[in-house]
VOTOR-783795 format. One record per residue (C-alpha): x, y, z; residue number from 1. Coordinates in steps of 0.2 Angstrom, whole numbers, plus 5000, padded with zeros to 4 digits. Each point is the difference from the previous one (the first is absolute). Example, Ala and Ser with C-alpha at 12.3 -4.5 7.8 and 13.67 -1.06 7.14 Angstrom:
<sites>
     c1     c2     c3   pos
   5062   4978   5039     1
   5006   5017   4997     2
</sites>
This chain:
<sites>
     c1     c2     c3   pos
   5781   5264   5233     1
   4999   5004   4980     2
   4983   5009   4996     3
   4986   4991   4988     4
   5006   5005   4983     5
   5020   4996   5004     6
   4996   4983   5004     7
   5007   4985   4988     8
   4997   4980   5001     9
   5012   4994   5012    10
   5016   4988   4992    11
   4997   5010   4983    12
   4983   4990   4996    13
   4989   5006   4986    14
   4981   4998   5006    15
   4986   4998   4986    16
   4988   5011   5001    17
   4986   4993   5010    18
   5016   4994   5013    19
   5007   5015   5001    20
   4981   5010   5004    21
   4998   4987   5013    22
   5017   5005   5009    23
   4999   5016   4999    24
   4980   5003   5003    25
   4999   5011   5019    26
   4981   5002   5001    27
   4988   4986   4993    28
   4999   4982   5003    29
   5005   4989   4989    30
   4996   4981   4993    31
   5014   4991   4989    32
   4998   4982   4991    33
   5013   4992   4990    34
   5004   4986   4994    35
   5016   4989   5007    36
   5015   5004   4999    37
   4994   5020   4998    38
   5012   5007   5013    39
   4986   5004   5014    40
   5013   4998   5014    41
   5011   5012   4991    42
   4987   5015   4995    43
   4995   4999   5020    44
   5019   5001   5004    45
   5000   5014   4991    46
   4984   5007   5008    47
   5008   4998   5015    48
   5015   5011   4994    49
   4989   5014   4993    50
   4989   5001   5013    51
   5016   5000   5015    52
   5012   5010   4990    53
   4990   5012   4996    54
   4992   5005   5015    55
   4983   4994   4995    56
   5001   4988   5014    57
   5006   5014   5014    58
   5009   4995   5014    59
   4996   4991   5013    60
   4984   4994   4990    61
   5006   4981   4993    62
   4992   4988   4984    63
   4991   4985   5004    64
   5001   4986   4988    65
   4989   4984   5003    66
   5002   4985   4987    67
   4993   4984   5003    68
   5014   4987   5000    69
   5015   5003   5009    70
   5011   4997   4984    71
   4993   5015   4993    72
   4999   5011   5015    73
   5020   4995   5005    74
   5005   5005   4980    75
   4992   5014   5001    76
   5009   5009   5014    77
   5017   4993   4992    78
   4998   5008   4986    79
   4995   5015   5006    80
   5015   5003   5011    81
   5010   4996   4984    82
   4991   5015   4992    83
   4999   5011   5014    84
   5014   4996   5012    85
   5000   4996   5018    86
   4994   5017   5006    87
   4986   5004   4990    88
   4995   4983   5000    89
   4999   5001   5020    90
   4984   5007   4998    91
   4991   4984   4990    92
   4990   4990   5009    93
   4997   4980   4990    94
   4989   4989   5007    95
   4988   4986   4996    96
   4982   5001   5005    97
   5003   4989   5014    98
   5013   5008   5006    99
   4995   5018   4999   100
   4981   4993   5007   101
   5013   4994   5017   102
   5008   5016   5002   103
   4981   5008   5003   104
   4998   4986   5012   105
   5015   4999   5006   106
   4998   5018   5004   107
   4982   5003   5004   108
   4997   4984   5007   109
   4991   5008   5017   110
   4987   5006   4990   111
   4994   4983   4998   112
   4987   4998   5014   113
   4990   4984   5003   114
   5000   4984   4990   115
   5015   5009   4991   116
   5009   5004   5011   117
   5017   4994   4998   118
   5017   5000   5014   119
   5015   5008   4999   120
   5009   4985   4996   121
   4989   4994   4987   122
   5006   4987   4986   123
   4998   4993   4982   124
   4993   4983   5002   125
   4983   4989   5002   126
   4985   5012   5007   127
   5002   5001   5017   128
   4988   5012   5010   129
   5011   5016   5003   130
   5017   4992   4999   131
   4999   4993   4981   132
   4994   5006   4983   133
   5002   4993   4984   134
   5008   5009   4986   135
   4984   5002   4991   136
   4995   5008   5017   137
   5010   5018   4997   138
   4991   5009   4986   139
   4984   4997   5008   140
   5005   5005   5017   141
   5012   5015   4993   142
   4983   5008   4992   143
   4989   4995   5016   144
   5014   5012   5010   145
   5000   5014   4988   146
   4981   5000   4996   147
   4999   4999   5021   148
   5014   5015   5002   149
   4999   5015   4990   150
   5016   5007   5008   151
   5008   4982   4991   152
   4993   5005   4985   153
   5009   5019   5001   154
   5016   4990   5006   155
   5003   4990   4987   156
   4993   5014   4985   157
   5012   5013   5008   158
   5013   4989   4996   159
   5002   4999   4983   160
   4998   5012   4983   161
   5001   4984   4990   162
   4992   4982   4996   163
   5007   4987   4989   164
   4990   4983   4998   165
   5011   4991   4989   166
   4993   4981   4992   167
   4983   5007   5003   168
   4993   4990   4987   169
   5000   4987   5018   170
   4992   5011   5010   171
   4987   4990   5013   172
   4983   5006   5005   173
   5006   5004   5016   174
   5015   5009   4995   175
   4990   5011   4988   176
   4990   5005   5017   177
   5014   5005   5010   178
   5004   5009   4985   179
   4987   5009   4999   180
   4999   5005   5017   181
   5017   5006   5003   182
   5002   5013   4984   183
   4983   4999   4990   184
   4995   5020   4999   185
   5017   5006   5010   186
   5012   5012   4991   187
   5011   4984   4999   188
   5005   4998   4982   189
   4997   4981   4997   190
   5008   4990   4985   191
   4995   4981   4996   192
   5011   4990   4989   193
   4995   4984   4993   194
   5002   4985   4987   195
   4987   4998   4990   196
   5007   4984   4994   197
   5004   4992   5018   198
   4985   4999   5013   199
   5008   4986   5010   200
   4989   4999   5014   201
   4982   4999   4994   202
   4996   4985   5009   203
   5005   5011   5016   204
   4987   5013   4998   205
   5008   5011   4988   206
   4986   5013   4993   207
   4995   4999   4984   208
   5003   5018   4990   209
   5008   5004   5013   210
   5009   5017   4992   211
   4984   5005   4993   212
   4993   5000   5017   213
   5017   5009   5005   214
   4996   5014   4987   215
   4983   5003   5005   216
   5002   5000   5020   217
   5017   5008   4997   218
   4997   5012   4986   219
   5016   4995   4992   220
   5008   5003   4983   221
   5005   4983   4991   222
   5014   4998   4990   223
   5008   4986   4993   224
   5017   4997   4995   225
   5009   4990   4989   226
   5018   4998   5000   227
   5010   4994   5012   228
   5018   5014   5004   229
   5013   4988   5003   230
   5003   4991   4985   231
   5010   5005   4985   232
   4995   5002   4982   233
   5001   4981   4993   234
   4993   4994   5017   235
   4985   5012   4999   236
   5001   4993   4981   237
   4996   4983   5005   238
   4988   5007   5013   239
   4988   5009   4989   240
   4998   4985   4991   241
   4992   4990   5013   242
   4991   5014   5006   243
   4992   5001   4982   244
   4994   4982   5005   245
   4994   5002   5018   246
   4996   5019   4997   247
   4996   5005   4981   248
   4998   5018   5006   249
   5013   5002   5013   250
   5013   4998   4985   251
   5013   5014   5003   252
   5003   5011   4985   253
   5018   4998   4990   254
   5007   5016   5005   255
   4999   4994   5016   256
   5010   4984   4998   257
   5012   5004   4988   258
   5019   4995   5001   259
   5013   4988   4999   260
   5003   5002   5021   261
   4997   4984   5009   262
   5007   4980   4997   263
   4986   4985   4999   264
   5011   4983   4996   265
   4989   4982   4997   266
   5012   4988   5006   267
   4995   4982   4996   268
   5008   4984   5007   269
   4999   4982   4998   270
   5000   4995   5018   271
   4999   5009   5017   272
   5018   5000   5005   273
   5004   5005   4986   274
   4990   5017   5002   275
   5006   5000   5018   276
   5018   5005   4996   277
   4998   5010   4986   278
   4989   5012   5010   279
   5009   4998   5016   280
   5016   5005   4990   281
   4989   5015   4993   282
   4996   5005   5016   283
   5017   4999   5008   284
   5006   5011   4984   285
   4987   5013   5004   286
   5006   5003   5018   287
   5018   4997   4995   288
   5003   5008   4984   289
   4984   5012   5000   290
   5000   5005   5018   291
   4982   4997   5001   292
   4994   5000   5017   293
   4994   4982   5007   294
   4983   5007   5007   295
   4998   5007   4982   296
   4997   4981   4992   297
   4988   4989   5001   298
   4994   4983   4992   299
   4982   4999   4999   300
   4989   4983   4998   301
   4983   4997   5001   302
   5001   4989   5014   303
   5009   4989   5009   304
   5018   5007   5000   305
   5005   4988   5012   306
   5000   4988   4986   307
   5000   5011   4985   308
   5015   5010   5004   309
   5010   4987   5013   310
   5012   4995   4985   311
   5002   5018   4998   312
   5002   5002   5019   313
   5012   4987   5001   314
   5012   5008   4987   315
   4998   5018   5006   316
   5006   4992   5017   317
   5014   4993   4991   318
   5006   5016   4994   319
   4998   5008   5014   320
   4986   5012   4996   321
   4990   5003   5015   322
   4981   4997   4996   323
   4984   4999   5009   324
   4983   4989   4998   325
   4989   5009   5007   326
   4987   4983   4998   327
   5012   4991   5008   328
   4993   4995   5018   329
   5016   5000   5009   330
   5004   5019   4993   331
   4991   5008   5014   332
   5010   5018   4996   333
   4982   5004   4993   334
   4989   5002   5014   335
   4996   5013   5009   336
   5004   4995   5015   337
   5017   4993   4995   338
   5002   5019   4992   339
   4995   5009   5018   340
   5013   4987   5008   341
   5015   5004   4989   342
   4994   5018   5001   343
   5002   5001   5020   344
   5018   4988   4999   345
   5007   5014   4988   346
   4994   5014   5010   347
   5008   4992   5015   348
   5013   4995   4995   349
   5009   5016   5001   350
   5005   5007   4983   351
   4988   5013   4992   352
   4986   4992   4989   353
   4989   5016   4994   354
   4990   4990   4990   355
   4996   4984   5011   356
   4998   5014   5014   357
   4985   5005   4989   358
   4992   4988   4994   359
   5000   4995   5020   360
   4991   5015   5005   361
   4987   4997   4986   362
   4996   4984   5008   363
   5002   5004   5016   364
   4990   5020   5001   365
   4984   4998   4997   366
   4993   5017   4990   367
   4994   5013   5009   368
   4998   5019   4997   369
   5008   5004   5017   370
   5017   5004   4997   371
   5003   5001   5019   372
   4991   4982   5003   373
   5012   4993   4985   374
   5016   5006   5005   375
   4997   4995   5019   376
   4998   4982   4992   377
   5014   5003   4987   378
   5012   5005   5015   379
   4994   4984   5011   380
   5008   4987   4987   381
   5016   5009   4997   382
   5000   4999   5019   383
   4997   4982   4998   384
   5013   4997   4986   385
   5014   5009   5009   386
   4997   4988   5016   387
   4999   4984   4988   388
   5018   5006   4993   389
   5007   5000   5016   390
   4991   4984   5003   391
   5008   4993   4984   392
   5015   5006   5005   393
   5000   4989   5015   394
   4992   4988   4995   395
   5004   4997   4980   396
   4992   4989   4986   397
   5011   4988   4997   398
   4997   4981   4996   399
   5008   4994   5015   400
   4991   5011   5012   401
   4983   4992   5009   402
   4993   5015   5002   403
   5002   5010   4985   404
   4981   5003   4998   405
   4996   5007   5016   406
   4999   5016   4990   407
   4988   4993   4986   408
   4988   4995   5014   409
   5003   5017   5010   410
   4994   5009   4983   411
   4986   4989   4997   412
   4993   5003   5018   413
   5002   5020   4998   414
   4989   4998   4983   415
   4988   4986   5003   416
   4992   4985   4991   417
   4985   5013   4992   418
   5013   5009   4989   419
   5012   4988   4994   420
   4981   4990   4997   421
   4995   5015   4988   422
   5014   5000   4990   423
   4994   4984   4988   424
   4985   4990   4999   425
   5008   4986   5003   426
   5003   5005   5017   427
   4983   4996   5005   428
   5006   4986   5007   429
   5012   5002   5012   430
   5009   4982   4999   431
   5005   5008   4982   432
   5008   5015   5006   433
   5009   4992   5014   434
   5005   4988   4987   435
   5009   5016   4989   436
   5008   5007   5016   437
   5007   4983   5004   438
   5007   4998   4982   439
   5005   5020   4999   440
   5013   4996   5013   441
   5004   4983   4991   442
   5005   5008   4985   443
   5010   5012   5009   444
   5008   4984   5011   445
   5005   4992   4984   446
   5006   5016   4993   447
   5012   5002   5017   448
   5005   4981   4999   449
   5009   5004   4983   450
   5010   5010   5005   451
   4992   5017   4997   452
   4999   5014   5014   453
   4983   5006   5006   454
   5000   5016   4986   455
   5002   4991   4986   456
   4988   4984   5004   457
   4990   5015   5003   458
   5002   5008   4983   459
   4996   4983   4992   460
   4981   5004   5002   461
   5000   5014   4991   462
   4992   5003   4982   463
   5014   5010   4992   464
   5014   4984   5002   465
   4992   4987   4989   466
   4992   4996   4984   467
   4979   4997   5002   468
   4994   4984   4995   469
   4980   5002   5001   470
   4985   4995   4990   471
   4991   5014   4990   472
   4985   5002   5010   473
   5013   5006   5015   474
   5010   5011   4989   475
   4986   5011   4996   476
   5005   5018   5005   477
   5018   4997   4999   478
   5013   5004   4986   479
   5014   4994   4995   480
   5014   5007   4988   481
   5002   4979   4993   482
   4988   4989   5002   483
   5001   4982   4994   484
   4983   4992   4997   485
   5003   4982   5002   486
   4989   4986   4990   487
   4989   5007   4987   488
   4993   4983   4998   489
   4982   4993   4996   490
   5001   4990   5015   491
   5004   5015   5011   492
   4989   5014   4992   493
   4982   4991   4999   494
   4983   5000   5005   495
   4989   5013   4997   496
   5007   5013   4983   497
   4999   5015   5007   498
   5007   4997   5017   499
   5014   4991   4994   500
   5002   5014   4988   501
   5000   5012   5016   502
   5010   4993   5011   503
   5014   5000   4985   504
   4996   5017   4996   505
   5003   5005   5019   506
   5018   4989   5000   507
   5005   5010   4984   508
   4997   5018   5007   509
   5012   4998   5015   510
   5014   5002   4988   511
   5007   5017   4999   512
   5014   4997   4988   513
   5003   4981   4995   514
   4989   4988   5001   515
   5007   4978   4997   516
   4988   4989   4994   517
   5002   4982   5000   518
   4992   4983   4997   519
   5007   4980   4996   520
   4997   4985   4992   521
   5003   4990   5017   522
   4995   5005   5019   523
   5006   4987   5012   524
   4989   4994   5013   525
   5006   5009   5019   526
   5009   4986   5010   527
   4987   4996   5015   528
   4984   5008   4990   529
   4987   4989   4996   530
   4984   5012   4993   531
   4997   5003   4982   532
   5016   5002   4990   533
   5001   4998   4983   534
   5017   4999   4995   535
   4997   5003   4982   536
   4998   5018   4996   537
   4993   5010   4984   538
   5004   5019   4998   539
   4983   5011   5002   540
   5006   5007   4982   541
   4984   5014   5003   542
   5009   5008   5014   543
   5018   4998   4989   544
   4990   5009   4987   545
   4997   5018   5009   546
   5017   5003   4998   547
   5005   5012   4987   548
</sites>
């Protein structure tokens, strides 16, 4: 623990001045707006940092964070154990609204009395009279259960010193009830981040002004902030200048961007093979010759990687670079449930995995501010994953061996459908998650059928082995130290100006020190694809033009 005035941005980072009074702020509530690409993730990393390291969060009180997609709520807690560590970042609690809306269920399901009540065994599905809600269901019954149960209420206040809503900008009626509820008037220091720019949902309910009515109910302080804290010079260069586009006054001063750190390269071709195995060479070279790590790359497009990138694919595959299209159906390494799966093989398997022992507990624990009730549950699944290693022992995972899943099933008994539902929306149908179990062990089969032992089919599904091939709405809260942005073309970037302008603007601020540009003359049409393809392409020279 380091006291209030020693304490420095974690990884050497330099905040801005707004950033760096919303880290460090330890007694009002806060509301932050920015534009894309403005390093929200990051300032409430560092928040996190601040708050833990420095005893502002005291032992064994925790932070909350609640973010309405599961992208952004599963990037947020990465980052924040880069910048805090594995210890500290114990203590960090990252849900969606769902899914924090289920641990109250979950846990104060017998205060529901009458027509809502709900069984012990309930599940994620059709509405069925005490045995079924819908995933809409949870907000609505989590605010019944703590509007009915003051001692709830206290439960879940006493928990926590802190509050992150991140992408609040998406933020449901209902949401902004339980909100309000939970930590409106409490000593509970509250800070809302947003984009001002990127309101997704506003067919879904999304409330109109919403940080204005934040501010008011909340008393908050609003800030805003401007530049993003990944990016060299020449890349916040060629940021400022779409900013001054989007943003006329969220254009960042010159003292703040000057420099010659940073590479942005314009890469034109005449045909898509062509650009293929020039930056699949470039690639290779970077994690051959530069010793760049794989996860640290990534090739961005606006959509459809699966055909944008797959002459890229095939030559990365060619040189043996190990990638991963995180679109791509078949790459199920994603889900959550997938993730939970690999977590509990690699815990079982009987070498120490500190980090997928973690991330097991945080799926598996359910908060609570009884250290006694925690550890009882902590200490009943490390019973659990000693017996499975014995069983695994006896009974390995191996291709040939008929029953090599008797422990999957035993582990998805011990935690139930309910759980392994509330880890994605699209577990809302069962059929769907049965369907990523099935093809969870699939993956693992093939990976056992060529040749490779149970560790290292194991270690394919993690993110720090293979280059991310993802569109630029996904990559949102990620960073990368290269970054190729694949296809600034007229017919990929189109539609509504600024949009299109955003959604460039976010691909170009994921690059922390080089970022690859590239275009050509001649896309060939994807074997077996028959949609809209138009094969002759012109340069989106606007977008060419930001670079300087």
């Amino acid at each position: 623990m380091i006291s209030i005035d020693k304490w420095k941005a974690a990884d050497g980072l330099i905040l801005e001045p707004n950033a760096n009074r919303a880290a460090t702020e330890n007694k009002l509530n806060l509301v932050l707006t920015a534009g894309p690409g403005a390093g929200k993730t990051e300032m409430l990393a560092q928040r996190a940092d601040f708050l833990l390291r420095t005893g502002t969060c005291r032992y064994p009180k925790r932070i909350l964070a609640i973010s309405f997609k599961v992208d952004a709520s599963r990037n947020l807690k990465e980052r924040i154990k880069r910048r805090c560590g594995a210890e500290l970042s114990s203590r960090f609690d990252s849900y969606t609204f769902d899914a924090f809306a289920k641990r109250i269920v979950d846990r104060f399901r017998p205060v529901l009395k009458g027509d809502h009540s709900l069984e012990a065994g309930f599940s994620i599905g059709e509405r069925i009279p005490h045995k079924q809600v819908e995933f809409k269901d949870l907000v609505p019954l989590a605010i019944h259960i703590l509007r009915e149960s003051p001692m709830a209420l206290n439960a879940v206040r006493q928990t926590y010193t802190d509050v992150f809503f991140d992408e609040f900008q998406d933020c449901t009626s209902h949401q902004y009830e339980l909100i309000k509820l939970v930590f409106k008037g409490t000593r509970i220091r509250v800070t809302a981040v947003g984009d001002t720019k990127q309101k997704i949902m506003g067919w879904a309910g999304a409330l109109d002004g919403i940080f204005e009515a934040f501010r008011n109910d909340f008393g908050a302080v609003p800030l805003n902030m401007y530049r993003n804290f990944r990016s060299k010079p020449r890349l916040l260069r060629m940021q400022n200048e779409i900013i001054r586009v989007l943003d006329s006054s969220s254009v960042m001063p010159d003292d703040q961007i000057s420099g010659d750190e940073g590479v942005i390269e314009v890469h034109p071709f005449q045909n898509c093979q062509q650009e293929a195995e020039y930056l699949a060479d470039r690639i290779e070279s970077w994690i051959k010759e530069d010793n760049i790590a794989p996860s640290e790359i990534a090739v961005l497009v606006r959509n459809q990687p699966h055909l944008y990138a797959r002459p890229l694919m095939v030559a990365l595959g060619e040189r043996g670079v190990p990638y991963r299209n995180e679109q791509d159906l078949q790459d199920i390494s994603v889900e959550p449930a997938t993730r939970l799966v690999v977590d509990f093989l690699l815990c079982s398997f009987g070498r120490k995995e500190p980090f997928a022992w973690t991330r097991l507990m945080e799926q598996l624990v359910p908060f609570t501010e009884d250290d006694d009730e925690r550890d009882a549950l902590v200490l009943g699944w490390q019973r659990f994953i000693v017996s499975e290693r014995k069983n695994i022992a006896d009974n390995p995972i191996a291709y040939n061996n008929p029953k090599r899943w008797d422990c999957l099933r035993r582990f998805v008994s011990k935690i139930g459908f309910p759980l392994l539902v509330s880890l994605s929306h699209d577990y809302e149908n069962e059929s769907r998650l049965r369907e990523v179990l099935n093809n969870t062990c699939s993956k693992i089969d093939g990976f056992l059928s060529s040749g490779l032992n149970l560790e290292e089919s194991l270690k394919r599904f993690e993110d720090d082995q293979a280059v991310r091939v993802i569109t630029v709405h996904k990559s949102k809260g990620l960073e990368f130290d290269s970054v190729v942005l694949l296809g600034i073309e007229k017919e990929c970037y189109f539609g509504a100006p600024e949009e299109s302008l955003c959604t460039y603007f976010v691909g170009v601020s994921r690059a922390k020190r080089q970022l690859l540009l590239s275009h050509v003359d001649f896309r060939s049409r994807p074997e077996g694809f028959s949609g809209w393809w138009s094969c002759q392409r012109n340069r989106q020279q606007q977008y060419l033009d930001y670079v300087i």
